[in-house]
ZAROFI-530939 format. One record per residue: residue number from 1; residue in one letter; x, y, z of N, C-alpha, C, O, CB in turn. Coordinates in pm, whole numbers, always signed. Each point is the difference from the previous one (the first is absolute). Glycine has a CB too. Example, Ala and Ser with C-alpha at 12.3 -4.5 7.8 and 13.67 -1.06 7.14 Angstrom:
! ZAROFI-530939
[1,A,[+1319,-569,+780],[-89,+119,+0],[+90,+120,+0],[+104,-2,+66],[-293,-115,+59]] [2,S,[+154,+222,-197],[+82,+119,+6],[-77,+109,+73],[+51,+111,+17],[+67,-174,-232]] 
This chain:
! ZAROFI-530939
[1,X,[+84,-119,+0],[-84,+119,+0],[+88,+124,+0],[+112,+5,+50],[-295,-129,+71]] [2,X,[+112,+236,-189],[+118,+131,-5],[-20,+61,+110],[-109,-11,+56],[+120,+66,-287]] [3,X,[+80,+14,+279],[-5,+112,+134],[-86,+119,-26],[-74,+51,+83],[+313,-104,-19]] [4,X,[-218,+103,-217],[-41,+90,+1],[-55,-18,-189],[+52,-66,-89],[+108,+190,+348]] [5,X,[-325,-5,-262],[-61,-19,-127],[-2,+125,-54],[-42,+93,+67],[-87,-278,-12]] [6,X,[+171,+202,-175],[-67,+86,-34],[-147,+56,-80],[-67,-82,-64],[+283,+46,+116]] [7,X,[-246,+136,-44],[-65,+47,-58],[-38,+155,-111],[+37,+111,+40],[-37,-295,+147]] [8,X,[-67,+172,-307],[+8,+54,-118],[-117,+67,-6],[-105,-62,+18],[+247,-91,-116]] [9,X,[-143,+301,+69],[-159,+59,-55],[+59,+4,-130],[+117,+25,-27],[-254,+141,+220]] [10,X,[+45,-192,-270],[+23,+40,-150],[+11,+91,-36],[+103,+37,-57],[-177,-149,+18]] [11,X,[-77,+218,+65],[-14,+137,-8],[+94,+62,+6],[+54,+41,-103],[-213,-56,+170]] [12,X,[+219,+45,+83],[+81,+116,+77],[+120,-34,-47],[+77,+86,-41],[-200,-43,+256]] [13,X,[+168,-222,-215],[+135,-15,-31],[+94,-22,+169],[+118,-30,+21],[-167,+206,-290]] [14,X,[-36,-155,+340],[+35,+0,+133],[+30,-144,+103],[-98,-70,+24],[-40,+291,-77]] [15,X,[+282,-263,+115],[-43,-127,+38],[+3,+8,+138],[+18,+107,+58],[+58,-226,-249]] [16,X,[-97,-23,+269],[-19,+6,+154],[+63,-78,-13],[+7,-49,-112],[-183,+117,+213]] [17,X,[+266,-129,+24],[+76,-124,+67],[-81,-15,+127],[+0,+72,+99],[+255,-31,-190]] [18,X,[-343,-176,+59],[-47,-69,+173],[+48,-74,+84],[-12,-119,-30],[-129,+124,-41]] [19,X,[+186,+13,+159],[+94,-144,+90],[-109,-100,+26],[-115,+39,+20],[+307,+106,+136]] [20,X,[-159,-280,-154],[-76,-104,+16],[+70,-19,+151],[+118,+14,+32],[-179,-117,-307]] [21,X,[-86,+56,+376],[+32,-42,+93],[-51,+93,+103],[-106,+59,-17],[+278,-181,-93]] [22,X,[-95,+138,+219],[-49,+114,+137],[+16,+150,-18],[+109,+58,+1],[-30,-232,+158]] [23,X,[-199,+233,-175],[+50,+130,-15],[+45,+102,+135],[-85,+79,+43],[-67,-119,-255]] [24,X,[+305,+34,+285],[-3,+88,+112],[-44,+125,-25],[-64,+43,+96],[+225,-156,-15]] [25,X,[-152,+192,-177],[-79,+141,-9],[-186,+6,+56],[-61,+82,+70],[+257,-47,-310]] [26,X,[-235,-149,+177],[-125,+27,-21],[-51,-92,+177],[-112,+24,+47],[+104,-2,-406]] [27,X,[+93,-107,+423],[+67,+2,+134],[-68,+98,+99],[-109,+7,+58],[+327,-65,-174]] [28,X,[-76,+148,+107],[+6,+116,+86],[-51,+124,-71],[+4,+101,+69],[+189,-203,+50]] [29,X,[-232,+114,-219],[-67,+140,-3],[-134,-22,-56],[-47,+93,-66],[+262,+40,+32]] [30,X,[-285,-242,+49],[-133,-66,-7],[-62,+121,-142],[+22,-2,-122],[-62,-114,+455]] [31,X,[-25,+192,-262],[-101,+84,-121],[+111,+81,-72],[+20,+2,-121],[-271,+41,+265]] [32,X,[+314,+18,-55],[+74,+122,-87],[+100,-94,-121],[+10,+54,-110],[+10,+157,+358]] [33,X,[+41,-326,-231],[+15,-53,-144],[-105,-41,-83],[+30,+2,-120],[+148,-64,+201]] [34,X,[-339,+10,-43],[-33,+12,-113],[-33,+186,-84],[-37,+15,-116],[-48,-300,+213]] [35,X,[+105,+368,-25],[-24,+143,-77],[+100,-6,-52],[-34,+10,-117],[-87,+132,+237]] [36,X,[+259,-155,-119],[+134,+44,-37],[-65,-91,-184],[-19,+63,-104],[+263,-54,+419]] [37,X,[-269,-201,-293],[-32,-76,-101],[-108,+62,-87],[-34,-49,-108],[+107,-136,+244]] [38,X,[-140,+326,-67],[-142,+10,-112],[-123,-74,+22],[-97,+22,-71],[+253,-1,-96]] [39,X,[-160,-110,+264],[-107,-72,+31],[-94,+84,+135],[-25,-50,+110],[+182,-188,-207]] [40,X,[-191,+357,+56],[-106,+78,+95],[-81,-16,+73],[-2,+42,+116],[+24,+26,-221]] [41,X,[-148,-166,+22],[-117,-85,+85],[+20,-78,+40],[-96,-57,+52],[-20,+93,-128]] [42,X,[+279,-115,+87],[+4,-126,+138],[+75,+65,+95],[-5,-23,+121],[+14,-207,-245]] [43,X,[+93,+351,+41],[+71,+100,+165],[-124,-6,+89],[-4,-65,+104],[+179,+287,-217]] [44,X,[-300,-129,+52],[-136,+37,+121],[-13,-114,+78],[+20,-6,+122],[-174,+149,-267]] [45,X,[+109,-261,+45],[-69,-152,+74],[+118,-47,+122],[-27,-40,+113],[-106,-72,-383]] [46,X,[+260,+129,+214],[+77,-67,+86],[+86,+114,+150],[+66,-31,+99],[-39,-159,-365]] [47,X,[-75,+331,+206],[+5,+93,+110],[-105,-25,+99],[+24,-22,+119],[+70,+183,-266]] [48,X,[-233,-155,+84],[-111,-37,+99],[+52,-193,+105],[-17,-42,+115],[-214,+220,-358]] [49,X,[+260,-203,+186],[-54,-196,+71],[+196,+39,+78],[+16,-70,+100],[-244,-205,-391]] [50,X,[+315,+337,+268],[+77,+24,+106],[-9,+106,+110],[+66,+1,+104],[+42,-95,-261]] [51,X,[-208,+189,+115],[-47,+67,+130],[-52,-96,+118],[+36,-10,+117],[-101,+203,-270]] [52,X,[-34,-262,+76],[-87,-81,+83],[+91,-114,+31],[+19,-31,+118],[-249,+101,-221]] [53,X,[+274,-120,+28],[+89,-103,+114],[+88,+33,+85],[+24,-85,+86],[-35,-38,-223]] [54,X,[+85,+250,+144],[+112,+43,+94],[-87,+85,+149],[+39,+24,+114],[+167,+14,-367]] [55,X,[-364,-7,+166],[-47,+70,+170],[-120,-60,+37],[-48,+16,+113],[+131,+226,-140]] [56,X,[-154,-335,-90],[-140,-56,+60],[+74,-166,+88],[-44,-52,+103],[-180,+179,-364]] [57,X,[+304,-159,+205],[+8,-142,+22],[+155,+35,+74],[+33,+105,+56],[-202,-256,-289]] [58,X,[+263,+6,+208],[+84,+7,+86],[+119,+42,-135],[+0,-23,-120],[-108,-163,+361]] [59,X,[+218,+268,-137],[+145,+21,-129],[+31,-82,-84],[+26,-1,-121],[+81,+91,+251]] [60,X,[-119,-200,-1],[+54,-171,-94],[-16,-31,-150],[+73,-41,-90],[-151,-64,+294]] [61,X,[-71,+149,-189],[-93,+11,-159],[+56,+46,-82],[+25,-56,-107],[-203,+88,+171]] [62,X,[+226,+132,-20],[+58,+86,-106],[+137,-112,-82],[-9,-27,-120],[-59,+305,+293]] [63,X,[+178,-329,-91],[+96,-33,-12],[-71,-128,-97],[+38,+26,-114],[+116,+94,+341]] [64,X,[-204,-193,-230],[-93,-133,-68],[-43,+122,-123],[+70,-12,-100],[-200,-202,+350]] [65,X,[+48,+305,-257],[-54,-1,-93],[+165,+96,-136],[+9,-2,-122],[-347,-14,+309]] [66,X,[+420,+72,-93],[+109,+9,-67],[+51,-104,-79],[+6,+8,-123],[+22,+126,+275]] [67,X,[+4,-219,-97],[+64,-155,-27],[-127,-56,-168],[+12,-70,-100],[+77,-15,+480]] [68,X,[-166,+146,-334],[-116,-45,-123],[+43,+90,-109],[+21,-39,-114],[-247,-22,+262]] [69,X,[+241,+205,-103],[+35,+90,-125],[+97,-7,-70],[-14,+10,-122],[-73,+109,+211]] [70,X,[+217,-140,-31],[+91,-75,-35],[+46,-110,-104],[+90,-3,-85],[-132,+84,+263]] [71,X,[-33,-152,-147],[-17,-155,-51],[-72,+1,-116],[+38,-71,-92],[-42,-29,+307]] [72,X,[-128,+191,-233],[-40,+48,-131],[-16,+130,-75],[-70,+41,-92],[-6,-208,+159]] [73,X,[+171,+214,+14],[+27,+121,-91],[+52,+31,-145],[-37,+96,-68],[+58,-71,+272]] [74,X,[+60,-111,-237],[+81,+9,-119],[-110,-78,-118],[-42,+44,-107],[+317,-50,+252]] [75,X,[-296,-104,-88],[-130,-75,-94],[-106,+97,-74],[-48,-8,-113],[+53,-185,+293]] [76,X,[-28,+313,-47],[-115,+94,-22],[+35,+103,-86],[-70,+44,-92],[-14,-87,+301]] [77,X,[+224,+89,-168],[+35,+96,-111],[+41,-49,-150],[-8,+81,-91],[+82,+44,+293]] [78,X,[-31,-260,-228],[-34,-50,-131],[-98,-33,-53],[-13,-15,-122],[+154,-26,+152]] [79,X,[-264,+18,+98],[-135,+6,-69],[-72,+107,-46],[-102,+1,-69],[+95,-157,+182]] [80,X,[+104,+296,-42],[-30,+150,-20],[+48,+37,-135],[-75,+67,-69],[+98,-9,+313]] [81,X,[+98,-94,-293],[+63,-2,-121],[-92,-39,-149],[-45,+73,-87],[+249,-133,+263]] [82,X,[-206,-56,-162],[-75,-74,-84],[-126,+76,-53],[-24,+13,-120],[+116,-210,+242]] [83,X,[-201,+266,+17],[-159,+82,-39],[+21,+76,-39],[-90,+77,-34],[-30,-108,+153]] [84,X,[+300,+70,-147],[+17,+148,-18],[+68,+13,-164],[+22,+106,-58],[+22,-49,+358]] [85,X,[-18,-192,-352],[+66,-24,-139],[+111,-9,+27],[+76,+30,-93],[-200,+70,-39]] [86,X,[+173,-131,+231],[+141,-57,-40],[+2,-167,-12],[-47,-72,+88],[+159,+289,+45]] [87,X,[-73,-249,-211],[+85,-177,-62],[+127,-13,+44],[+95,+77,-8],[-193,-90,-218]] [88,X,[+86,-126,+285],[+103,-67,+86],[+82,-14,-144],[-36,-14,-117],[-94,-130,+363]] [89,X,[+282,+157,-166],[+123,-62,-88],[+72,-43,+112],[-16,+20,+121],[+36,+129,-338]] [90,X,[+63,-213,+153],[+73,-80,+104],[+142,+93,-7],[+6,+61,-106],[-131,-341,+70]] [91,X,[+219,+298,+109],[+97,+98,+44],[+144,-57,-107],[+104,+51,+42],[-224,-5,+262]] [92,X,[+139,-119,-405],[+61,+0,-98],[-67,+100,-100],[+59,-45,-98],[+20,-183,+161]] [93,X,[-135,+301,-100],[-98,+19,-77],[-67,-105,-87],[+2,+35,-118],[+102,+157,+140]] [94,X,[-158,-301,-2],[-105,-72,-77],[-159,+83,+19],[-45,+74,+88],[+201,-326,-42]] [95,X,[-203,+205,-159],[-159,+99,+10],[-69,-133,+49],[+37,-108,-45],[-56,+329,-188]] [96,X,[-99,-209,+339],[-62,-110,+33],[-148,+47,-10],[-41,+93,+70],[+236,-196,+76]] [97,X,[-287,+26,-250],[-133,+44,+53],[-62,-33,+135],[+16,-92,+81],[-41,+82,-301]] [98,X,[-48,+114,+216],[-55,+29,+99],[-106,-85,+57],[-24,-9,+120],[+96,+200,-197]] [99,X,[-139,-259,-24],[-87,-118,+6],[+57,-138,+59],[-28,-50,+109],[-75,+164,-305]] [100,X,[+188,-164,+98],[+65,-134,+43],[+127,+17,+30],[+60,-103,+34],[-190,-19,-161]] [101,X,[+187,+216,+126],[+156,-5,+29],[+81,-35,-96],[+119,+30,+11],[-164,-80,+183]] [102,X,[-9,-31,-327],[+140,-17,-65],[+64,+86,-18],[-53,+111,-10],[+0,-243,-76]] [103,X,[+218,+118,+70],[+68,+74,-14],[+45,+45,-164],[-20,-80,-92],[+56,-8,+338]] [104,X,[+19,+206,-266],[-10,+10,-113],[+114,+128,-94],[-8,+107,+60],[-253,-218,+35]] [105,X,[+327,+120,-180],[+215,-12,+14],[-46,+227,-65],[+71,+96,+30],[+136,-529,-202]] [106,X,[-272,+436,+130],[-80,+142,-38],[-169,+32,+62],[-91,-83,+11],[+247,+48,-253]] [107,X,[-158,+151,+268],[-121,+40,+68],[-112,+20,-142],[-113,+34,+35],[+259,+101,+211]] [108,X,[-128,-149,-387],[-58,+34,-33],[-85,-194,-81],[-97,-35,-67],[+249,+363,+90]] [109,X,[-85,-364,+15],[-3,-213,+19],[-103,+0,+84],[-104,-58,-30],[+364,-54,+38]] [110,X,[-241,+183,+117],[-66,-52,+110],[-169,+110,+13],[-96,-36,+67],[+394,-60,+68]] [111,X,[-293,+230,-219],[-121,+57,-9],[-86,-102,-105],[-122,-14,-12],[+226,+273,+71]] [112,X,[-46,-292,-97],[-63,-29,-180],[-44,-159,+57],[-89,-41,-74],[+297,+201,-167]] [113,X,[-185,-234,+318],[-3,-127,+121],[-169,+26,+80],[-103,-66,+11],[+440,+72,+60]] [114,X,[-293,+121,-29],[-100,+46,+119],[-143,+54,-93],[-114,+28,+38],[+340,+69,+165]] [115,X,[-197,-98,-266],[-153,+51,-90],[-75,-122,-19],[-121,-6,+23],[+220,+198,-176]] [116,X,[-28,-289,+111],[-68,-101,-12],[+11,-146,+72],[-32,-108,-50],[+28,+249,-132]] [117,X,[+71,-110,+346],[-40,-86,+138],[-98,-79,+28],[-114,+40,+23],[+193,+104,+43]] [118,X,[-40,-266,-65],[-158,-12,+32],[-34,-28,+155],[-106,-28,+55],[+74,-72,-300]] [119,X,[+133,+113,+283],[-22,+0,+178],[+3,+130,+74],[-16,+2,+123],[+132,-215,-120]] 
């Protein structure tokens, strides 16, 4: 498995690198990394449910529900990627659709692939 994925907007031309695995940012700075990532309406959701776990319930929670943000944070921000048009490539530059993953040696192989996916 790779450490790290990238990702491609077509449009903008713009790419992202996601680390696979534990995200310590998204860790210890719970909401304020997802604002830094662009993901706004889960900063709120996940600002609100850590208020409430650090003063309705016990700290413990907070620290558990960290350990949760953590653990799927990075998943979330490539699932943030993806709604947003960016296409996975793999960090050699191979083009991979976005559908099935094959991989593919030019991006314009792998658009011309993705039009007609059938998964």
């Amino acid at each position: 498995m790779e450490d790290n994925v990238k990702y491609k907007q077509t449009a903008s031309g713009r790419t992202e690198i996601v680390k696979r695995g534990f995200s310590w940012p998204a860790f210890f700075f719970n909401f304020l990394w997802y604002i830094y990532k662009g993901m706004f309406g889960k900063a709120i959701v996940v600002f609100i449910l850590n208020v409430v776990c650090a003063f309705i319930f016990f700290p413990i929670v907070s620290i558990i529900f960290s350990i949760i943000l953590g653990y799927f944070g990075n998943n979330q921000y490539e699932d943030y990627l993806i709604a947003n048009g960016y296409t996975r490539i793999s960090m050699d530059d191979k083009w991979e659709c976005g559908s099935c993953g094959k991989t593919f040696r030019t991006k314009r192989d792998a658009e011309k692939h993705e039009k007609h996916c059938k998964k």
